[in-house]
N, C-alpha and C positions, 0 to 999 in steps of 0.2 A: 915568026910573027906571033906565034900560040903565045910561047913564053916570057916576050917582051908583053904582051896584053896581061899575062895573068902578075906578072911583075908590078905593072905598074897598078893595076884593081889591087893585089896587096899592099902597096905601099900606102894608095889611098885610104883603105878600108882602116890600118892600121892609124895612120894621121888623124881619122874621124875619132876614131876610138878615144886617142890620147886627148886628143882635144877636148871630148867628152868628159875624161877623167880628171883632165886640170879645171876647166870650168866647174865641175861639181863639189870639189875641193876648194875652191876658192868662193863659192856659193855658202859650203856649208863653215869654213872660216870668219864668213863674214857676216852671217844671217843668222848659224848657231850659236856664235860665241855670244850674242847680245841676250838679255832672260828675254822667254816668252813674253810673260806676264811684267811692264816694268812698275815696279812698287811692290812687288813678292817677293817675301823673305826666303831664302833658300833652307832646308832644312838643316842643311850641314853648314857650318861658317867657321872660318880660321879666326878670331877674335886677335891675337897674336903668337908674333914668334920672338924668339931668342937665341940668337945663332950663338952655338958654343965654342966655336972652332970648329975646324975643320968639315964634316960632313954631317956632324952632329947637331941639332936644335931642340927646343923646349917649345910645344905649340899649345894654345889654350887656343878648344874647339867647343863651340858650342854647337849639340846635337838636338834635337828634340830642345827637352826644355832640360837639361843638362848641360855643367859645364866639363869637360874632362881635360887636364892633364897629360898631355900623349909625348913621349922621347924620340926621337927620330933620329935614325942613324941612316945608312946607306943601304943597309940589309933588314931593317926593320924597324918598326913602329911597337912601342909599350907603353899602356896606360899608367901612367906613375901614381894618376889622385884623381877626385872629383870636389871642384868646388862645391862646398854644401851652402844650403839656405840661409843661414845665419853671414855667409859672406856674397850674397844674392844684390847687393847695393852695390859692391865691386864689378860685378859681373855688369849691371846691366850702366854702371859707366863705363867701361869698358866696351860695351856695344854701343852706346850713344858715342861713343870717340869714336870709334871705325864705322859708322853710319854716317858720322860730320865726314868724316875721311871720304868714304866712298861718296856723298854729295857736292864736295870738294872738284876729286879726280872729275866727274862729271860732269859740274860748270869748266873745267879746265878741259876737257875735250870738245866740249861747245864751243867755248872763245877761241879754239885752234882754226 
């Protein structure tokens, strides 16, 4: 009888657990993934990419108040360039288009 009792206190102990562990994960999917703050800019932003084949792309990130140039491969990330100031009028259309974008996907997760 010992071992049927301590059998079954484990199985439950163990079910509470998981259960804990999927609920928290499914808590932090749903509650982290959305910004804290909504209407703050994030300080790192993908502005765009350019897939070149295969596992390889072309990304313009805006950091700070930088634009950079980054290569992505499967195995690593290189800085290729920095958009400078004198092309600062591209840059910030380029944010206003994936700002519309992301205000877009937004009203369209509303109306779903």
């Amino acid at each position: 009888m010992e071992l049927y009792d301590s059998v079954v206190r484990m199985i439950a102990a163990l079910t509470v657990v998981l259960s804990l562990m999927a609920a928290l994960a499914w808590s932090a999917r749903r509650f982290l993934g959305k910004p804290l703050m909504p209407g703050a800019v994030p300080a790192i932003r993908v502005l765009a990419t350019a897939h070149l084949g295969g596992r390889k792309s072309i990304l313009l990130v805006s950091v700070a108040d930088q634009t950079l140039i980054i290569g992505a491969t499967a195995t690593e990330l290189v800085r290729l360039g920095t958009v400078h100031a004198r092309q600062a009028a591209v840059r910030k259309q380029i944010e206003e288009s994936v700002e519309t974008a992301s205000l877009a996907e937004a009203d369209a997760g509303v109306m779903e």
